[in-house]
N, C-alpha and C positions, 0 to 999 in steps of 0.2 A: 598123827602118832602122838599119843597121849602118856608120857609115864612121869607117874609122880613124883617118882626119886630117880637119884644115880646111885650105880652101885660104886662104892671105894675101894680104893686098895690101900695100900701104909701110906699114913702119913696126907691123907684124905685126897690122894691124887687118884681121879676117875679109873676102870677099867677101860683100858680100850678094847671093845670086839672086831676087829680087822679083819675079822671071814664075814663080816655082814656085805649080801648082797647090794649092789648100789640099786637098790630103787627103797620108794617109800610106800608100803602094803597098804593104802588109806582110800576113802572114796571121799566124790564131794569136795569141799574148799576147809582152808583153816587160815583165821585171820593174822595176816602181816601186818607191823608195824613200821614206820619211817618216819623223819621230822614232819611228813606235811600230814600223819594223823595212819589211819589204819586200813588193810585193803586185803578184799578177799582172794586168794589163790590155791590154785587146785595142789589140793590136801597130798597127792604122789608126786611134787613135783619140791626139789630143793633149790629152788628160786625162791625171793624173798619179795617184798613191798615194791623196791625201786625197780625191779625189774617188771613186776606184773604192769605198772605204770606206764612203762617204756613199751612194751605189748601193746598198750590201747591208744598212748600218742605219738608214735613212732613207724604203726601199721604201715608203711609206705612199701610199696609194689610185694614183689617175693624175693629181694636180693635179702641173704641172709648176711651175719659173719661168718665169714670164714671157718670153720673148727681150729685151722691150722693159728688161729690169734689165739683162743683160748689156751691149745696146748702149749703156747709158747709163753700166756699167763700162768702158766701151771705151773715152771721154771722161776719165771720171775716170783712168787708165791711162797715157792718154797724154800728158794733160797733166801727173800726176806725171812721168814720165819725161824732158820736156821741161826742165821747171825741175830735176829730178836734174842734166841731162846739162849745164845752163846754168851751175848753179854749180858743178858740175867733180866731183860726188858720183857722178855712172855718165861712164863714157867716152863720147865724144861719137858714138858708133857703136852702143856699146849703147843709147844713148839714141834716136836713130832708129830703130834695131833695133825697138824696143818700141813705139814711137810708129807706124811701122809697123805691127806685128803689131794695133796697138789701133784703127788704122783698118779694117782688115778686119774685128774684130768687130764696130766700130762697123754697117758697111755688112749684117752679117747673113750675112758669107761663113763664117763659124765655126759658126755656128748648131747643125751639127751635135752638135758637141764639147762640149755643155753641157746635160746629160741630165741634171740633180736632178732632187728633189719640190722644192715648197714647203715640205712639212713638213722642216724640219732646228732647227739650234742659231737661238733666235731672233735671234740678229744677225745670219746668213747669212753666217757663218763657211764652210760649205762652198761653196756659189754664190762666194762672194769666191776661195776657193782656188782653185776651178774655172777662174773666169777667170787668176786667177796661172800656173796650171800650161798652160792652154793657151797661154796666150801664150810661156811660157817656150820650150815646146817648138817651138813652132809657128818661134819664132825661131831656136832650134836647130836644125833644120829648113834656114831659111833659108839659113845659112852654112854648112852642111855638114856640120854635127856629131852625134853619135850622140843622137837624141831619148831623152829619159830620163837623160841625164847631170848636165841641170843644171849642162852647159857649154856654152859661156862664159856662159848666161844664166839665172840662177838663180831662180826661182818666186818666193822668199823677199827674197833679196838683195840684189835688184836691180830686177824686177818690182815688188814688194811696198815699197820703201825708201822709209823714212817715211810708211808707213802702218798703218793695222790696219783689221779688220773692222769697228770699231766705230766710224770715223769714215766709211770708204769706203763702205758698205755705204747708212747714211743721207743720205749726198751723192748716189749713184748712185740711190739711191730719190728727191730731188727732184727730179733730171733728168729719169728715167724719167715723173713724175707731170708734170710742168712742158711737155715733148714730148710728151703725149698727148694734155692740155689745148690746148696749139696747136693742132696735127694728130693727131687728127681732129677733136674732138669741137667746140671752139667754131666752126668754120667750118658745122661740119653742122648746128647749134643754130640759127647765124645764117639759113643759106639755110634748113632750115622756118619759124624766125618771119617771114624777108622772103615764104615763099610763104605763109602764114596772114596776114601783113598784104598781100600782094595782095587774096586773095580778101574782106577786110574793105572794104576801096576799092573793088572790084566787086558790093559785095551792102549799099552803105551805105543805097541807098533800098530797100531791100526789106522791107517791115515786117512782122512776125510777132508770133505771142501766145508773151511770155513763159512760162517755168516754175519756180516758189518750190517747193521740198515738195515736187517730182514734180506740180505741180498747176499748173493753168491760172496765169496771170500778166496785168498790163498790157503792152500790145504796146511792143517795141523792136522794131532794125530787124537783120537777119540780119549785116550790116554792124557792129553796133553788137557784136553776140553773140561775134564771130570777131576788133573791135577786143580784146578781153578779153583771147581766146590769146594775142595779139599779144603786149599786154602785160605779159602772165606769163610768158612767156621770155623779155622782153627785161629782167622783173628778174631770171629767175634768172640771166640768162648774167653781168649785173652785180655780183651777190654772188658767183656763180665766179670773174670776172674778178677779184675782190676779195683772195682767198686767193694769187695768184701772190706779190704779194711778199715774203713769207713763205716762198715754196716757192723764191724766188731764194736764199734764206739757206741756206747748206752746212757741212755740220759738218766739210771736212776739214782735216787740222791738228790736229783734238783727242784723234788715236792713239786709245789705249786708254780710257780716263777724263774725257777731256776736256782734261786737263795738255801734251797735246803733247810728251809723253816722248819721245823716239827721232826727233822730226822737226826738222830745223833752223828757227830762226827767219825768221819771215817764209814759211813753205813755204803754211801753206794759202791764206791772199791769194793768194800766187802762183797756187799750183794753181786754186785759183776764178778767176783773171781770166784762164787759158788755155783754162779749162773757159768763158768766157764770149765768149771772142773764137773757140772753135770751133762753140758753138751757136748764138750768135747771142741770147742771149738774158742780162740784165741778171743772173748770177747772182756772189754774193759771201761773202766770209766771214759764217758766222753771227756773231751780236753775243755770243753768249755758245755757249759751245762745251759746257758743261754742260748746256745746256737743252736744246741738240740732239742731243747724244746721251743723254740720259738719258728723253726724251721723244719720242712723235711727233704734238705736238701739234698742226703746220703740216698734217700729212698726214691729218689728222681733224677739221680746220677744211675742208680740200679735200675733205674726203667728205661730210661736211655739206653742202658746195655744190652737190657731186652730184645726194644727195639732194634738196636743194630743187629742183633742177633735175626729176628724176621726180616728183614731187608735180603739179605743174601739168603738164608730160606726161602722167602717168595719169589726169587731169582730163578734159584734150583730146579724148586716144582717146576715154575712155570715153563722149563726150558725143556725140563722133564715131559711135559705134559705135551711140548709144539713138539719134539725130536721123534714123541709119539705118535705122531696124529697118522690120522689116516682110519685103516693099515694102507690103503689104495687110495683116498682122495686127500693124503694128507702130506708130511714129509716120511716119517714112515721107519727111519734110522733104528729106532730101538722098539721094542716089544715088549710091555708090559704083563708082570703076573695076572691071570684072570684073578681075580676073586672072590669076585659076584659077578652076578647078570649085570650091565649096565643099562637096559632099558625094560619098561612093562610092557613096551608095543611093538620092538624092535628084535628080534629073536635073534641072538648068538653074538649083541651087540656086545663089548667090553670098553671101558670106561676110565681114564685117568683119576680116580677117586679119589686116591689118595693124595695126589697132586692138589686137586681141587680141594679136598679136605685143611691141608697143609696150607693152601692161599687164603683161607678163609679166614683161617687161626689168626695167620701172619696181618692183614688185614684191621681182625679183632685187635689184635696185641699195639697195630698201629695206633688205633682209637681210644687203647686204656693209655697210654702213656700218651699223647694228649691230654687227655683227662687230669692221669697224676701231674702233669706237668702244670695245668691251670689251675689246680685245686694246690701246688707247693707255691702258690705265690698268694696265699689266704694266709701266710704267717703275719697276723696282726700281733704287732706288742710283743708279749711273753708267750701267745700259743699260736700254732698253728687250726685253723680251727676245721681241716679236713680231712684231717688223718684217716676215718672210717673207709672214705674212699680212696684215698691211696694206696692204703694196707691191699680192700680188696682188691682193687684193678690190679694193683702189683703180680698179687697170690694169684691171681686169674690167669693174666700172661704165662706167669713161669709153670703153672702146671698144664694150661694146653699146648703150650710149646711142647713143652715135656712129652706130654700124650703122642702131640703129633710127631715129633721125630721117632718116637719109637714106632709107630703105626708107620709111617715112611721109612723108616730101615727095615719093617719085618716085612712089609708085606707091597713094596717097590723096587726100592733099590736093591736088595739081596737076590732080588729074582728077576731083575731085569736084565735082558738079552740083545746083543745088538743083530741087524738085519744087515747080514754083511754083503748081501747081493745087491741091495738099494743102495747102501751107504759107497762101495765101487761104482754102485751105475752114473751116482750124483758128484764122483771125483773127477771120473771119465769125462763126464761131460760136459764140465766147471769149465769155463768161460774164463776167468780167473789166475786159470794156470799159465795164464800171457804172461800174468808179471816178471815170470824170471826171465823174459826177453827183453827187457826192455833193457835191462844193462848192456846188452849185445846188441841192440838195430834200432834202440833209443822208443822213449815213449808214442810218440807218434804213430810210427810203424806197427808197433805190439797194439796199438790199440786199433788201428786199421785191422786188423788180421782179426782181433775180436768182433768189431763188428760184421767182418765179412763171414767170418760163420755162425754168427747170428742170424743174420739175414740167408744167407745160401743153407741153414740146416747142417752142416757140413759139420764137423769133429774140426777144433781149434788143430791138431796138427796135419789136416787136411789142406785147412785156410792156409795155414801159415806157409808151407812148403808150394802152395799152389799162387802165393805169394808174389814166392821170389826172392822174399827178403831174408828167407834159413834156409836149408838143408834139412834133409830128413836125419841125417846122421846127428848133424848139431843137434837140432831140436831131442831129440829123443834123450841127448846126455845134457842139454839143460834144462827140458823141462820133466823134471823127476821131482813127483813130491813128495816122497822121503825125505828129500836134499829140502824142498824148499822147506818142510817141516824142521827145519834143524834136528833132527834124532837123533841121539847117539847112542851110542853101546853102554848096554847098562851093565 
């Protein structure tokens, strides 16, 4: 895009055109400039020099950024620009200008213009440029001026003022983590535990034979079994929920080092309490501006949470998935929704999918937080120098988590059903229901009676009365497993 002039308004402040569509109508390449000299890049694209650079020596596999880091640059951007333009450090045009352009990133309208890997300089020095240079241009753009000129709005100068990668970079990373944690992931946490504590409320008098070892148990009640899930996501969503404020703390303002070199005082408050009155969410200066850029210690506390959060998920499924098995050569208890064929060769097969789906994730999310947790101990000095990957693994976890609980509340739990002919025939026959004898004819005795209808085939109150050692009368009023379920009246 080539135009020779800008057009003015009073006082020789540019027009801004703000209906201009985001892209650049141009074919071919148009030469960028940067300190190490000049580089061609494709002429429809508002990326600049350092990024085209970062394209050709950073090409490592297909792991991109995130978009979710950019849009969270987009915050941080604008609300720099906002307090620039307030204390009179960018013009109050430029400063719109960019606050402008940083809401369109924000919204995902740029998305294009932001083609890294992951793998780059571990501060994410180029992703940071990336954003600089498109907004520059995209500004430039705006007012009518030759994209690429790095007039009137300069990448560095203006864009970038009072910042660096190594403050930005780790601010827009607690955003990114802190907005994903929101939306998606705790709300979809919340509606599978509310739909696993439904079906505990609908299955509280249902009584079943426990399982210890893989092996027979005393009976609880199927209600009692699914109180458990319940309860184990609604602590891990409380140890995640725990990690946020922490993840409110922002390192910007501490430039390069943490010293705040090059940015006016008072700038990162500032910027933090713009950055919080445009997300909506409590975030503030960090308390010490060394510890957050030289660490990412908050952001592998939150992966930690993650983690525990897959732990009692992988639990779930997989309990889900054995309670299923069968329908006839398995345990057989509950009945999953079909909702696809399960096999290509198998005709009318159905399939724990989602279960297995769900183990995979949990699995996955094991492995990223590993990851983040070996790449938070790369804090050399003043920076940490892994953050690309932590950022991602982070953002990866919390949104197939996210995915998966919701695909496991729509299309498992909501529609599963239990087999209440199997789940009586495996109470009846539970071996197990000795224990409440053993108070009354002592251990010994109750487990004599177990093995003997193990071995003779016989029904435990068959053994037991054939015994000797109870009555048919006794037996039948102690061993009741209502009673032994403890249940009461709800």
């Amino acid at each position: 895009m080539n135009t020779p002039h800008r057009r003015r308004g009073a006082q020789g402040t540019p027009r801004v055109r703000r209906d201009l569509p985001t892209r650049i109508d141009a074919t071919g390449t148009r030469r960028e400039t940067d300190a190490l000299g000049s580089v061609e890049v494709p002429a429809d694209r508002y990326w600049g020099a350092q990024t085209q650079r970062a394209l050709v020596h950073f090409a490592i596999g297909d792991d991109r950024m995130p978009k979710a880091v950019y849009h969270a640059y987009g915050y941080v951007k604008k609300a720099a620009a906002l307090v620039n333009g307030r204390e009179g450090r960018l013009a109050g045009w430029q400063a719109d200008l960019i606050a402008h352009v940083a809401d369109e990133v924000v919204s995902g309208a740029l998305d294009d213009h932001f083609p890294l890997y992951v793998w780059q300089a571990g501060s994410g020095t180029q992703t940071h440029m990336n954003v600089n240079e498109v907004i520059s241009n995209r500004a430039i753009q705006l007012v009518g001026g030759v994209v690429g000129s790095k007039e009137p709005v300069h990448p560095n100068d203006h864009v970038n003022l009072g910042q660096s990668s190594n403050d930005t970079f780790p601010t827009a990373m607690h955003i990114a983590a802190v907005r994903v944690l929101h939306d998606p992931l705790l709300p979809q946490v919340s509606l599978l535990q509310q739909a696993i504590a439904a079906k505990s409320r609908a299955w509280y008098e249902i009584v079943k034979t426990g399982r210890t070892h893989l092996r027979d148990a005393v009976p609880l009640s199927v209600g009692q079994e699914w109180s458990g899930y319940a309860a184990q996501l609604s602590d891990a969503l409380e140890r995640l929920r725990a990690t946020l404020p922490d993840l409110y703390q922002l390192a910007i303002g501490g430039t390069a080092v943490g010293t705040g070199l090059g940015a006016p005082e008072g700038f990162g408050p500032a910027v933090a309490r713009e950055i919080a009155v445009a997300t909506g969410h409590p975030f503030k200066v960090a308390s010490n501006s060394f510890a957050a850029q030289s660490g990412v210690d908050t952001v592998v506390a939150a992966s930690a949470g993650l983690r525990g959060l897959a732990v009692p998920l992988m639990k779930i499924a997989d309990d889900i998935r054995w309670l299923a098995s069968g329908p006839h050569g398995g345990i057989g208890e509950l009945t999953l929704p079909a909702n696809e064929p399960g096999s290509s060769s198998m005709p009318g097969k159905v399939n724990p999918t989602q279960c297995e789906a769900m183990m995979m994730v949990c699995t996955q999310v094991l492995s990223d937080d590993a990851a983040v947790a070996h790449a938070g101990t790369r804090g050399n000095f003043q920076l940490n120098a892994a953050r690309p990957l932590v950022i991602s693994d982070f953002l990866h976890s919390a949104r197939i988590l996210a995915d998966a609980c919701e695909k496991l509340r729509a299309y498992c739990v909501e529609g599963v059903e239990l087999n209440r002919e199997r789940i009586d025939e495996y109470l009846a026959r539970s071996l197990m229901l000795v224990t409440a004898l053993s108070p009354r004819i002592g251990h010994d005795k109750a487990a004599e009676i177990a093995r003997k209808a193990a071995a003779e085939g016989t029904t435990l109150r068959e053994a037991a009365i054939a015994s000797g050692h109870i009555g048919a009368e006794d037996f039948d009023r102690i061993v009741d497993p209502r009673k032994m379920a403890r249940l009461r009246d709800r």
